[in-house]
Structures are given as structure tokens and as C-alpha cells.
LUMFI-342973 format. One record per residue (C-alpha): residue number from 0; x, y, z; chain; residue in one letter. Coordinates in Angstrom, 1 decimal. Layout:
<nukols>
> NUM,X,Y,Z,A,A
...
</nukols>
This chain:
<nukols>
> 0,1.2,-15.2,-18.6,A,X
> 1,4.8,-15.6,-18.2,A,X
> 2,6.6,-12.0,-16.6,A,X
> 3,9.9,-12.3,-19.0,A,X
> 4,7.4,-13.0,-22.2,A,X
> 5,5.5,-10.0,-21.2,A,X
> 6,8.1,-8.0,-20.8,A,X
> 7,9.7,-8.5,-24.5,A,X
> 8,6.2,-7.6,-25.5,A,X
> 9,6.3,-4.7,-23.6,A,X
> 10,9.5,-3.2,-24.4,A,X
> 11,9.3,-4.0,-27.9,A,X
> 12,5.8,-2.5,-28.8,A,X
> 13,4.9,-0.4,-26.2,A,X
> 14,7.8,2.2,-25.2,A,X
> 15,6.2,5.4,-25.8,A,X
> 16,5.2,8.9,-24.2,A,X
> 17,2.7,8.2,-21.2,A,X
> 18,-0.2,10.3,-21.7,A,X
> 19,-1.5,12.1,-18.9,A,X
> 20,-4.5,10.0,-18.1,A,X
> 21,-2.4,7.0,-18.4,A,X
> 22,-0.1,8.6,-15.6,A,X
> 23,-3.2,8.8,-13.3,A,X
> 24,-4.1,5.8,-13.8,A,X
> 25,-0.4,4.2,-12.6,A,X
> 26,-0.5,6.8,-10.3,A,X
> 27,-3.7,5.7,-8.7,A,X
> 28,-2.8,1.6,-9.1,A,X
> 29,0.8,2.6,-7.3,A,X
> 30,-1.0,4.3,-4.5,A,X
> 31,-3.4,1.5,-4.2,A,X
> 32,-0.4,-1.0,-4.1,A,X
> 33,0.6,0.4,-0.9,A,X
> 34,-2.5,1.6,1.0,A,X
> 35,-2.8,-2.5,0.9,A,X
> 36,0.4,-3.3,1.9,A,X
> 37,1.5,-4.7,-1.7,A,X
> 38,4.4,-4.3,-3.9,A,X
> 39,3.4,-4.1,-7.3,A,X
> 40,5.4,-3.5,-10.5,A,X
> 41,2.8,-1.7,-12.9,A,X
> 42,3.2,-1.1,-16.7,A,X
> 43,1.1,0.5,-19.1,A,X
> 44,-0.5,-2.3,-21.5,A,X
> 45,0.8,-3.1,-25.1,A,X
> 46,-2.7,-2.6,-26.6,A,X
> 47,-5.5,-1.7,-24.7,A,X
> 48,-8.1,-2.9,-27.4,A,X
> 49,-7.3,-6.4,-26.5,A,X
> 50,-5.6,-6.3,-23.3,A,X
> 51,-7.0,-4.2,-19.8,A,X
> 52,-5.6,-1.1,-18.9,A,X
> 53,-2.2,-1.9,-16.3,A,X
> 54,-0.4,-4.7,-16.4,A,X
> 55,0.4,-5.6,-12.4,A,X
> 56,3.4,-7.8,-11.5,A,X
> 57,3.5,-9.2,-7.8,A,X
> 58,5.1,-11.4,-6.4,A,X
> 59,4.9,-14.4,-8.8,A,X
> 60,1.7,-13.4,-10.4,A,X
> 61,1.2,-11.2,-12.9,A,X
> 62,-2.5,-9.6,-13.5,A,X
> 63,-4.3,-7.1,-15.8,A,X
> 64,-6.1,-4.5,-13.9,A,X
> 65,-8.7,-2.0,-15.9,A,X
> 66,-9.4,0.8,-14.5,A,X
> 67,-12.5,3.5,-13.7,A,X
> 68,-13.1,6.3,-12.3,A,X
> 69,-16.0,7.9,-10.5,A,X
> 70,-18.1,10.6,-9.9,A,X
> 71,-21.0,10.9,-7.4,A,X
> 72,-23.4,13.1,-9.7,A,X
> 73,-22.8,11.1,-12.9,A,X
> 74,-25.0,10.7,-15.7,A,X
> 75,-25.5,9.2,-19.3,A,X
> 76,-23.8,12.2,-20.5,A,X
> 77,-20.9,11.6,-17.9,A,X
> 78,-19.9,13.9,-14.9,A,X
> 79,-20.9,17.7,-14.3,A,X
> 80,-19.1,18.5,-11.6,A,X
> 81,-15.9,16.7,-12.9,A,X
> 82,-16.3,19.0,-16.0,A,X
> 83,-16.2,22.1,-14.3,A,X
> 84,-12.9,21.4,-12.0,A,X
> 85,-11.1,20.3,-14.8,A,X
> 86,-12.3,23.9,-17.0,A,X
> 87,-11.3,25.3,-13.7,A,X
> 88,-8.1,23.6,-13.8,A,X
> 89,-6.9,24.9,-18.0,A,X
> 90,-7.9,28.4,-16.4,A,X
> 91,-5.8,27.9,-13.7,A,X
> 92,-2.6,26.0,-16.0,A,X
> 93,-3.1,29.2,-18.2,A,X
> 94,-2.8,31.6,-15.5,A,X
> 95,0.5,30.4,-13.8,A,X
> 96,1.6,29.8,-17.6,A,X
> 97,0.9,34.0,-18.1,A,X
> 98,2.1,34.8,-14.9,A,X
> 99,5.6,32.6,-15.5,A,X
> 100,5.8,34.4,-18.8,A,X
> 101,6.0,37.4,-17.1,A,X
> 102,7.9,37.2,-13.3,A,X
> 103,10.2,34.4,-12.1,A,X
> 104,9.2,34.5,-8.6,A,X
> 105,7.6,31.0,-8.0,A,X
> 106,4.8,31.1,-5.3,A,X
> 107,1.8,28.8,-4.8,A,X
> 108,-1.5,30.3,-5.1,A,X
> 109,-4.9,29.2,-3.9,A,X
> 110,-8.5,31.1,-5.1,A,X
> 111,-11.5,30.8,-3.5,A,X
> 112,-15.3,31.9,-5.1,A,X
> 113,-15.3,33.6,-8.0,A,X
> 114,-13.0,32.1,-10.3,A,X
> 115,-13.9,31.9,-14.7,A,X
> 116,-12.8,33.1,-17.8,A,X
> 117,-13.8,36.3,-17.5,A,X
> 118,-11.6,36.3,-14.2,A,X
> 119,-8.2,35.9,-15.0,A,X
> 120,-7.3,39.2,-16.3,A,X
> 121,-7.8,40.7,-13.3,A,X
> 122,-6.5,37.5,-11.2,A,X
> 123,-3.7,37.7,-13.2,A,X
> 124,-3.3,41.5,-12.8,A,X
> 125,-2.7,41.6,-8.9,A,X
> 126,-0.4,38.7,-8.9,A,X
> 127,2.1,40.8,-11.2,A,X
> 128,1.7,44.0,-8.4,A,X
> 129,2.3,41.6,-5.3,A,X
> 130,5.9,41.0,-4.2,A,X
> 131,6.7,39.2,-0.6,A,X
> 132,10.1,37.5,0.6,A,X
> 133,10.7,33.8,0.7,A,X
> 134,7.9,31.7,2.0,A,X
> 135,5.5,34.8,3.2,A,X
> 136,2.3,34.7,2.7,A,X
> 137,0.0,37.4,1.6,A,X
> 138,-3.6,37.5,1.2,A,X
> 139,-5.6,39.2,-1.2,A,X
> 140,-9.8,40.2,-1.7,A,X
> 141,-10.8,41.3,-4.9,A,X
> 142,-14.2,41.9,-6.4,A,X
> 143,-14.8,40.2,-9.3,A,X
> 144,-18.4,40.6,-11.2,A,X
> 145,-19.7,41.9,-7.8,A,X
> 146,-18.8,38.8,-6.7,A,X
> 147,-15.6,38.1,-4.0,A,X
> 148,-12.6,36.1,-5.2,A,X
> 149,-9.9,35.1,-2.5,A,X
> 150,-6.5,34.9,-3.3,A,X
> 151,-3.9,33.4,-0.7,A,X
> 152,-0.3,33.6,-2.4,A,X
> 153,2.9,32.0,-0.8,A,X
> 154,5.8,33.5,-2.0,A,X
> 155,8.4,30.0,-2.3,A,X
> 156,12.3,29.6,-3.0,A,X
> 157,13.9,30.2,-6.1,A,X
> 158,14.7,26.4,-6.5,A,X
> 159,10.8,25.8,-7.2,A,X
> 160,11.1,27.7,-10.3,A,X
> 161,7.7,27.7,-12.4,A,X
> 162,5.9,26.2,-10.0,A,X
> 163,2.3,25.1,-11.1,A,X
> 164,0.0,23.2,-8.8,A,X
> 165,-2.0,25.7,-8.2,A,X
> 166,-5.3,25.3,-6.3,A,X
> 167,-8.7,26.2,-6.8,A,X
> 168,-10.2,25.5,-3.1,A,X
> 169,-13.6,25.2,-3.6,A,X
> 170,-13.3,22.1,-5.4,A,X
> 171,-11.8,20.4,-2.8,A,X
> 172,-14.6,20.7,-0.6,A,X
> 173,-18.6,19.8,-1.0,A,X
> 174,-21.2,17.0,0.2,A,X
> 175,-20.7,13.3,0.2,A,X
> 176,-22.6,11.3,-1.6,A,X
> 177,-23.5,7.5,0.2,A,X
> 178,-23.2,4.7,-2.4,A,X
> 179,-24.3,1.3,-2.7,A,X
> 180,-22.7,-1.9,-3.5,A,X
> 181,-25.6,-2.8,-6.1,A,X
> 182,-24.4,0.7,-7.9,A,X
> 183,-20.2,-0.9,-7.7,A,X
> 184,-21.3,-4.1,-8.9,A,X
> 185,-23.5,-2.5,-11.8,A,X
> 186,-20.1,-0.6,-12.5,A,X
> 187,-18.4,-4.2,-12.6,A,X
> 188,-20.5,-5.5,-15.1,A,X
> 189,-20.0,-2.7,-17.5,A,X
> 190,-16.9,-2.5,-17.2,A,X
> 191,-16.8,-6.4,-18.1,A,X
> 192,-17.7,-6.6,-21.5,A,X
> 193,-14.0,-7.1,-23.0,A,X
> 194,-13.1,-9.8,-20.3,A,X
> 195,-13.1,-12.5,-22.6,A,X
> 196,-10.5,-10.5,-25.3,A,X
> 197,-8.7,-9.3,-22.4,A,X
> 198,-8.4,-12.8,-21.0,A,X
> 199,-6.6,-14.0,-24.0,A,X
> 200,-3.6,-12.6,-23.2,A,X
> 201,-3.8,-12.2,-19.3,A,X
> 202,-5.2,-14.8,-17.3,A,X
> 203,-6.9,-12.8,-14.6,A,X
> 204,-7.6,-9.3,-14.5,A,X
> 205,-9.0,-7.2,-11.7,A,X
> 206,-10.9,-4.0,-11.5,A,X
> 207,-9.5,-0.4,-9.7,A,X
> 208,-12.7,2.4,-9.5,A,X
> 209,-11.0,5.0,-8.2,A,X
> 210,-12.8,8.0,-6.4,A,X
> 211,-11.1,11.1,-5.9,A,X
> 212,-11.7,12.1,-2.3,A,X
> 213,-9.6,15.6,-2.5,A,X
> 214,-12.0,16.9,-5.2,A,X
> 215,-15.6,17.4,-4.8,A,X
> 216,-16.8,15.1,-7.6,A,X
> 217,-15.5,12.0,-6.1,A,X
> 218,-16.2,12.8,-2.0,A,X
> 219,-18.3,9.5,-1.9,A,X
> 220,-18.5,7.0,1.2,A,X
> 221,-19.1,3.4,0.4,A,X
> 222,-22.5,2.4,2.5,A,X
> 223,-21.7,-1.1,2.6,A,X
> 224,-19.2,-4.0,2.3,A,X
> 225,-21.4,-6.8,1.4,A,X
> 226,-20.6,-9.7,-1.3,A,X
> 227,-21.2,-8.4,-5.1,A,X
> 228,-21.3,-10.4,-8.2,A,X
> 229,-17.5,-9.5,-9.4,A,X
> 230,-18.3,-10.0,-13.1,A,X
> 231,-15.6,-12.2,-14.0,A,X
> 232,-13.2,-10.1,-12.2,A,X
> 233,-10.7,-11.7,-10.0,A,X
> 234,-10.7,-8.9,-7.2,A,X
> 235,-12.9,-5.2,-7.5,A,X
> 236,-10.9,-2.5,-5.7,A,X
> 237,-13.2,0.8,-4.7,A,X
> 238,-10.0,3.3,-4.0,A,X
> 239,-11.6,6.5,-1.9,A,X
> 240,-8.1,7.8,-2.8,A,X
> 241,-6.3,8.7,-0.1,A,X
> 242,-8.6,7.5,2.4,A,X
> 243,-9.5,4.0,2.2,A,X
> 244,-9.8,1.1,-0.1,A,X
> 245,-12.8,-1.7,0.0,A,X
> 246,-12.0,-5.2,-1.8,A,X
> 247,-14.2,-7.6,-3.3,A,X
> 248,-13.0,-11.0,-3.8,A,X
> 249,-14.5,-13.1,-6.6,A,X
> 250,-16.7,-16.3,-5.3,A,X
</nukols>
């Protein structure tokens, strides 16, 4: 496909708000793009019914690159541990959003073990009775449910006013689960049923499965790096993001 052509068709029908899984996936293509020592321009697609997720420009090529993520306890019914961090994640966006509402002292905060809904109030509670000076850092132990919670609060400059990325640390840590290249090229081939559509209007497209390292759900390690079927795919990317990245190359 020709870049200028694509990008009439771009700016013409698809200039809109990013949604926030559309961001991660960019995110994740961008931060691909230089753990491999590439430049590419990336751009949301026009229409992802008939085209793949990303449209990638580099060099003189341009490419369509879908994009999956994964989860090493998935099922059928998708991913449990995935659904819990990200309930644990609204608690904590509605947290710093009541405690923001409140005080104007920005300060990153990390909780560790007991951490749910029935939680926050007192969470929430003790950060509005806790005052330190710039950058100190206070600790806090409070029983929750007769269970501990851990609170470890850094108190940051004004100029990091509302501050929100906020960290539950038990999902960052957890067991790693070894996988197989039969289970990333069964991944390719469901992820290649639109190929042909997608093909019409970009010539090759690759795949990105992307497994988040930081959180729990996606601490994977890729057991080997044999040949797979790609699918039709020009390239598979396995992104153990920020770690490492292993390629397979259509044959």
C-alpha cells in the first residue's frame, strides 16, 4: 500500500479520541519498535473490521500489525488473574480520585495484602490523617478484616499535582508460567482468520502477543525458539514486555 494514500485515508476517516486500549496497544507496538532496534511510525487503523489493528510505517514499507495479548492462566472464559488486577486497579483510580477530592498533597502510594472494596474506606481514612514533607516516605500497617494491609506513601512535589499511578504490589509479583511454541503458533492461527479481509487493503501484516512481565498474569518465559507455522503472518512478535522479544519469520 502506498504511505501518502494511507495517510489521506487516515486523516480523513479516522481522526478521533484514542481509546485507552487502543493506547496500549501503540504503546506496546512503540516499545517493541525499539527493543528491536526499529523506527516505526504507528497509526491507529481506519477500520478495524477490515483492516488489522496498527498500521506500521518503516522505512519504505508499510505493514498492518494485529495485536494480542496474554495471560498465563487463560481460559475459554478469558483471564482470571487479569480480571482481578484490573478490579484492583478501578479501586485503586477511585481511591486517589477520593483522596484528590479531598487534599492537594500529591504522593504515590503503594498497598500490599489486603486490598478490596470493603477496604478503601479505611485505606482511604489514614491517607487523609498522614502528612510528611516533600519526598518523605512514611509507612503504614493497618488491620483490615483481620487481615494486614501495607501502605508505603511518598509524599512528592507540588508540581505532580493529582498524581495517580498508584500501585497495588502484589500484582506485580507471582510464578512464571513456561510456554511452548505449539501454544504461540495455536495463538497465530486464531488470530488469523481475517487475514484475507485484512489483506485487501494492506499487503502484509504481522502479529505483536504481548505479555505483561510487570504484572502477575503475564510473568511467562518462552521455553523455546523453534520454527512455527506463522499463519499467513509475515513476522510473529512474542513481546515479554520490557524484557525481551522472540521473532518468528514466515517460511
Amino acid at each position: 500500500m502506498n504511505i501518502h494514500n494511507f495517510n489521506i485515508l487516515y486523516d480523513s476517516g479516522c481522526k478521533m479520541t484514542k481509546s485507552i486500549q487502543k493506547q496500549d496497544e501503540i504503546f506496546y507496538a512503540e516499545s517493541l519498535s525499539k527493543d528491536i532496534g526499529q523506527n516505526w511510525i504507528i497509526k491507529s487503523s481506519p477500520d478495524e473490521q477490515n483492516w488489522p489493528d496498527l498500521i506500521v510505517m518503516a522505512d519504505d514499507e508499510t505493514f498492518g500489525l494485529e495485536v494480542r495479548y496474554y495471560f498465563k492462566d487463560e481460559n475459554s472464559t478469558g483471564s482470571p488473574l487479569k480480571k482481578k488486577e484490573s478490579q484492583r486497579q478501578k479501586l485503586l483510580k477511585e481511591l486517589s480520585n477520593r483522596y484528590y477530592e479531598k487534599r492537594h498533597n500529591p504522593i504515590h502510594l503503594k498497598i500490599s495484602g489486603q486490598f478490596s472494596s470493603q477496604s478503601i474506606d479505611q485505606i482511604f481514612d489514614t491517607l487523609l490523617k498522614v502528612n510528611g514533607k516533600e519526598w518523605e516516605v512514611i509507612e503504614k500497617e493497618i488491620i483490615i478484616e483481620n487481615a494486614r494491609a501495607q501502605l508505603v506513601i511518598r509524599f512528592l512535589p507540588d508540581s505532580f499535582q493529582n498524581y495517580k499511578r498508584w500501585i497495588y504490589r502484589d500484582d506485580n509479583i507471582g510464578w512464571v508460567r513456561r510456554i511452548s511454541d505449539v501454544e504461540i503458533e495455536n495463538l497465530a492461527k486464531l488470530k488469523s482468520k481475517k487475514l484475507d479481509k485484512y489483506k485487501q487493503n494492506v499487503k502484509k501484516v504481522s502479529l505483536l502477543i504481548v505479555a505483561n512481565r510487570i504484572k502477575s498474569s503475564g510473568r511467562v518465559q518462552v521455553e523455546n525458539t523453534m520454527k512455527i507455522n506463522t499463519y499467513g503472518f509475515n513476522k510473529v512478535y512474542f513481546y515479554i514486555y520490557p524484557l525481551d522479544a522472540v521473532i518468528y519469520e514466515c517460511h
